[in-house]
Residue, then its C-alpha position, 0 to 999 in steps of 0.5 A: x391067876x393064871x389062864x385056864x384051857x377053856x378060859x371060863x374064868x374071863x368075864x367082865x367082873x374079872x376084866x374090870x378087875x384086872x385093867x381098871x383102876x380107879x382114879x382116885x387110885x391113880x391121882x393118889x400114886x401122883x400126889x397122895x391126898x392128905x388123909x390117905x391110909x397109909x402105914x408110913x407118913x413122911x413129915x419133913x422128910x423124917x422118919x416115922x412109924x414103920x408099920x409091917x414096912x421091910x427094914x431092907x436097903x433093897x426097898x428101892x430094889x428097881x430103881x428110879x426114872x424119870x420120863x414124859x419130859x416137858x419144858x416145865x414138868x416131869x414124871x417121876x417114877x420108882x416102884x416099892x420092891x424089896x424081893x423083886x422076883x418075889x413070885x406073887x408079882x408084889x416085889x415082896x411087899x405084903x401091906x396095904x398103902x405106903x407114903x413115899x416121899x419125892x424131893x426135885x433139887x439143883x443140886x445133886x447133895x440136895x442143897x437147893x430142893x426147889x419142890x417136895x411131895x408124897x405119893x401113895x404107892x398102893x397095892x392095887x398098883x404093884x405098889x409104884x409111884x408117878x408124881x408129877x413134878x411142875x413149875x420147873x424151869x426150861x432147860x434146866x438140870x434136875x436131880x431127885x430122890x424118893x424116901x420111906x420112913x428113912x429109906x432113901x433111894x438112889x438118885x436120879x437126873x434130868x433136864x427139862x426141855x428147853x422152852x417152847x419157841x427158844x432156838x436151840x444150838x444142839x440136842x444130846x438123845x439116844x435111841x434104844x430097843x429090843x432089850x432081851x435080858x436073858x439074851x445077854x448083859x446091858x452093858x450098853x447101857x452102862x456106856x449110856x448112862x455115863x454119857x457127859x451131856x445126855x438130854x434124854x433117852x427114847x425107847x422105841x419097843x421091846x422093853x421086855x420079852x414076853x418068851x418063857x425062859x429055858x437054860x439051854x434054849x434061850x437063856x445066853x446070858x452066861x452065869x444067869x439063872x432064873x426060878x421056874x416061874x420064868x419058864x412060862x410064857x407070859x400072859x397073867x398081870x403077875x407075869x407081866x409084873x415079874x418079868x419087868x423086875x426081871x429085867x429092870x433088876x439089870x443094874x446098867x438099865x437102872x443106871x440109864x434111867x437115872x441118868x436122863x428121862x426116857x421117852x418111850x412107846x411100846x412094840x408087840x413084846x411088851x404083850x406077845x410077839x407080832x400081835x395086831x390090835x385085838x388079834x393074836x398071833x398064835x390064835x387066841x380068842x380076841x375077848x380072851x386076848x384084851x383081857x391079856x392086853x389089859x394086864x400087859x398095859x397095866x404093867x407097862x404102865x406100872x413099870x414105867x415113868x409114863x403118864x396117867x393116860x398110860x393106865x389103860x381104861x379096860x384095855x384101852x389106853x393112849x401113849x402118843x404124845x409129842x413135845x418139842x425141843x424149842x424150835x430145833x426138834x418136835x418128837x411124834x411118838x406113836x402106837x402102831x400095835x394098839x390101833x392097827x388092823x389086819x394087815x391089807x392094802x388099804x388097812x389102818x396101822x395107826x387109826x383114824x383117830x391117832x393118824x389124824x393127831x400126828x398129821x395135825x403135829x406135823x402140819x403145825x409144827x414149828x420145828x426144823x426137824x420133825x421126828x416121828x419115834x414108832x416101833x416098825x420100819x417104815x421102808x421098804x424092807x421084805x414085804x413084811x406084813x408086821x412092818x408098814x410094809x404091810x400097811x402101803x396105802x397108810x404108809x403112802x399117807x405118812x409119807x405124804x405128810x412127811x413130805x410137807x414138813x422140814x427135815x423128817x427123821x424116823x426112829x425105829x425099833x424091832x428087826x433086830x438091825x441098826x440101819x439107816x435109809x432114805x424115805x422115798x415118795x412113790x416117784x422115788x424123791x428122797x423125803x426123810x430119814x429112816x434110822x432104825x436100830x437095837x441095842x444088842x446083847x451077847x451070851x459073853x458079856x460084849x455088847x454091841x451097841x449099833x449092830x450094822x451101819x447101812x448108807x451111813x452116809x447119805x446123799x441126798x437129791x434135796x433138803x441141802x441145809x447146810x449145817x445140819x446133820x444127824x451123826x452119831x458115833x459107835x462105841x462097843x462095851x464089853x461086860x467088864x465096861x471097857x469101851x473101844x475107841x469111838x467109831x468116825x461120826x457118821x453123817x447124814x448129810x446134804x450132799x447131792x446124789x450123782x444118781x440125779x443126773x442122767x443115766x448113761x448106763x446102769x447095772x442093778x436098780x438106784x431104788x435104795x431097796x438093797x439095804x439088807x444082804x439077806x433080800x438082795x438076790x439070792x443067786x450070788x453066782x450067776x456071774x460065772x454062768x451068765x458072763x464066764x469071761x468077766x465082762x458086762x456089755x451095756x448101752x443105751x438100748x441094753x441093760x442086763x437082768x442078770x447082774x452080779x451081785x456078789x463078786x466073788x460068790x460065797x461059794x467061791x472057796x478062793x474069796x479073799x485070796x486072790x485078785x478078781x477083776x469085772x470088766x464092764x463096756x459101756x457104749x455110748x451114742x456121743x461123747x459125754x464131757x462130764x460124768x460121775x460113776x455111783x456104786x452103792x454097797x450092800x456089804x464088805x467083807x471084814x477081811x478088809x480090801x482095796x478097789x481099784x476102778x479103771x474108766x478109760x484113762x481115769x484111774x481111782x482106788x477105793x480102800x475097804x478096811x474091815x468092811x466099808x459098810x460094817x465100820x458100826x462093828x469093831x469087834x475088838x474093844x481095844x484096837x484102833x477106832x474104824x471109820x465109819x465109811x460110805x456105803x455108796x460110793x459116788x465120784x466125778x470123772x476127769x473131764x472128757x474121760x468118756x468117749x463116743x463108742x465103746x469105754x472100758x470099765x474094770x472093778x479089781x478087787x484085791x487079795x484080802x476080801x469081797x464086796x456085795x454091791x447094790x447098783x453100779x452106774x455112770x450118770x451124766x455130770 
């Protein structure tokens, strides 16, 4: 029901009410007990006595997934719906208990079913099912179904994991977040799903959005409308019920999730935006509040393939998990809303209990590479206390950890970005891989896959493992299915950073901290102010404050179409014979451009085709692919090229665009 102004009716009756669920009800939605009341048995896969069952092909109108993978066992997952957006939250069931039938298969005509089962898909929870499918063979491809009283619903695919200890050559997983479907179409998920050798999907946050949907406000989707009943801010398990249907109507959605198992943890708007443990973002009472966290759990675990520990007790409940991908990969993924307290210095974002968990993971870990999937980023990025950022003392843990393991990625959810940076201790040593991303909606039906590209490629002053790298490619779908062209892979790759060596002169900081052009410096043209003829004078004993980051300035109506030219000299003590030059970008234009750099009597030319930095972004879904190209840009001199005394430096950026750069330096090579 929903909430009241004076909220009189929460008490502990109605709280049990709404959170908890027996266990004999949850071991009944996994595997049904052989006398259960149901309206439907399912002998031999036959048909049987209807009952008040809809006679409606939609039965299965939220489709099927698998998830919680292993090398042996799999979650199976579908939820009884006829009438989705039926109001109630029900999806148009109106009867008591239903058995539903499940079939695993090697084959995808059903031909060679290896195991067979019935689960009870009861009223008291939204009538969804979650069996556990066990005894499977490791790495191997599956497919399944589900059947009532002669309805059949659409198939589903996964593979198992691969067995723990095997060596394993290569692992196929996507990563997606951030899914507003009143934002606009799914479309990527239509290119996930007809991926060829997909092993599995991670979801980091955001499954649903929790807003109150208004056409002329936030509804984009062009040619969507919605009931009244959307209008609402979601706070009642009927709400949380609805807008999953909602969503999970999105028929590309539900294409992906029968296409491979889905890993998943959960962000802040799977129950209300920024929310922190028990506390509210907009103010409500923290005993009000877990009565609205209890109903969001529930749901989620309603609505998902997740495992009985994902039904909260109350509204407690525990998602963390970790598996492994033979001795290539172990994934950690982790809760940073359920346990974290108010932010400060030395606050908790994960708990005692669960920060212990993962630093036992990851301490015993067999793995080259050791994956931690969260829902907020872990760098630096804007003093934002929703993030880690507003964890530091927890954060400094985490990295300590990290920093004791092979090879640490982290995937990241919920700004809303598709970057990429380096983790880095306090004394700035690289330690892992922070890769955080979304899968973007437009009002038109074109979506983005991977939004924006930051340090696509890395260089690294460590961890030189040579042949293994993280890539991906890029593709944008529009709402019609048609793809561009693949982007060029991009690369996380060993290659030593010039930036380790010694710094002979350096404009701006090497901090890996300019990752987003929104937090560089605000005054784009103190350049013209500061230095009105252009040129930068640096030496040993004097670095400027006052650096350029913008050349030209937004306000500068001339960018694009015109030459402009930065002269830097920098003064050095003694000749130095080998030396490297780094410049690391924020941002290129998409206008496109060329950069000549002059050093003495070296020359080299650095081309920026429809932005260096943004080749993720390909606008037009027909044109040839874009590169995927370095954000920091870092070469050798010719030998002896740097001299005693004074050597010219002078950047020229052509007609046809402007860069946004982070630092600029000559190191000793």
């Amino acid at each position: 029901m929903p909430y009241s102004n004076s909220r009189s009716s929460f008490n502990r009756r109605n709280f049990l009410q709404i959170a908890g669920v027996s266990a004999a009800a949850v071991a009944a939605g996994i595997n049904a007990p052989a006398k259960a009341g149901a309206q439907s048995s399912l002998s031999s896969w036959g048909s049987s006595r209807g009952g008040d069952l809809p006679q409606d092909s939609e039965l299965f109108g939220l489709g099927v997934a698998a998830g919680t993978p292993r090398h042996d066992s799999m979650i199976l997952w579908t939820r009884l719906a006829p009438e989705p957006l039926a109001e109630d939250g029900h999806g148009g069931m109106t009867g008591g208990d239903v058995r539903v039938g499940w079939e695993v298969a090697k084959d995808e005509g059903f031909g060679d079913v290896v195991k067979q089962g019935e689960a009870l898909a009861q009223r008291e929870l939204a009538h969804s099912v979650h069996p556990q499918v066990t005894g499977l063979e490791p790495a191997t491809e599956y497919f399944y179904r589900f059947r009532v009283d002669g309805k059949v619903s659409p198939v589903g695919r996964f593979k198992t994991l691969p067995a723990p200890g095997a060596k394993v050559d290569d692992f196929t997983f996507t990563v997606a977040s951030c899914q507003a479907w009143y934002h606009g179409y799914f479309t990527p998920w239509k290119h996930i799903a007809q991926e060829p050798d997909l092993d599995m999907t991670i979801f980091v946050g955001d499954y649903i959005y929790e807003y109150g949907i208004v056409e002329g406000d936030n509804l984009w989707r062009q040619g969507a409308s919605v009931p009244d009943v959307f209008k609402a801010k979601v706070e009642t398990l009927e709400q949380y019920r609805l807008r999953y249907s909602l969503f999970k109507s999105d028929e590309h959605l539900q294409a992906a999730h029968a296409r491979a198992a889905m890993a998943i943890v959960w962000d802040d708007h799977e129950v209300e935006n920024n929310y922190a443990g028990k506390w509210s973002e907009i103010g409500t009472k923290a005993e009000h509040f877990l009565y609205q966290r209890a109903a969001a759990y529930r749901a989620f675990y309603e609505n998902l393939p997740v495992a009985p520990p994902a039904l909260p007790e109350g509204p407690n409940n525990r998602i963390y998990d970790s598996f492994d991908v033979g001795t290539l990969m172990r994934f950690n993924l982790v809760d940073t809303r359920q346990y974290r307290e108010e932010s400060a210095e030395d606050a908790s974002i994960l708990g005692a209990e669960q920060e212990q968990w993962l630093n036992d993971k990851l301490a015993t870990s067999p793995a080259q590479w050791n994956v931690v999937v969260n829902s907020v980023v872990v760098v630096p990025i804007a003093d934002s206390t929703d993030q880690w950022d507003g964890f530091p003392t927890a954060r400094r843990r985490l990295i300590e950890s990290l920093s004791k393991v092979s090879d640490p990625v982290v995937f990241t959810g919920d700004i809303h970005q598709h970057c990429a940076a380096e983790i880095q201790s306090e004394s700035g040593q690289p330690v892992g891989v922070d890769h955080y991303r979304v899968i973007g909606t437009d009002p038109n039906g074109v979506d983005v896959l991977l939004g924006k590209t930051i340090f696509p490629f890395f260089h690294h002053s460590r961890r030189d493992v040579a042949g293994e790298k993280w890539s991906y490619y890029v593709k944008v779908v529009d709402a019609s299915g048609t793809e561009s062209a693949p982007s060029g892979k991009a690369t996380s790759t060993s290659l030593p950073s010039v930036t380790a060596g010694q710094a002979l002169a350096t404009i701006g900081s090497f901090d890996r901290k300019g990752t987003e052009f929104q937090y560089s410096p605000k005054d784009y043209k103190k350049i013209v102010t500061a230095h009105p003829d252009q040129t930068i004078t640096v030496g040993p004993d004097a670095t400027p404050a006052d650096v350029p980051y913008l050349l030209p300035g937004p306000g500068d109506k001339w960018a694009g179409s015109k030459s402009y030219t930065l002269k830097w000299t920098v003064k050095l003590d003694k000749p130095a014979s080998k030396a490297a030059l780094a410049l690391w970008l924020i941002d290129t234009t998409k206008l496109g451009g060329v950069l000549d750099i002059t050093v003495n009597d070296f020359h080299k030319q650095i081309e920026l085709p429809q932005g260096a930095t943004q080749g993720s972004r390909q606008g037009d879904a027909s044109g040839e692919p874009t590169p995927l190209r370095p954000a920091a840009i870092e070469f050798a001199l010719a030998e002896d090229t740097l001299k005693e005394g004074e050597n010219q430096l002078v950047f020229t950026l052509r007609e046809g665009g402007w860069l946004a750069w982070d630092a600029l330096g000559i190191f000793a090579g």
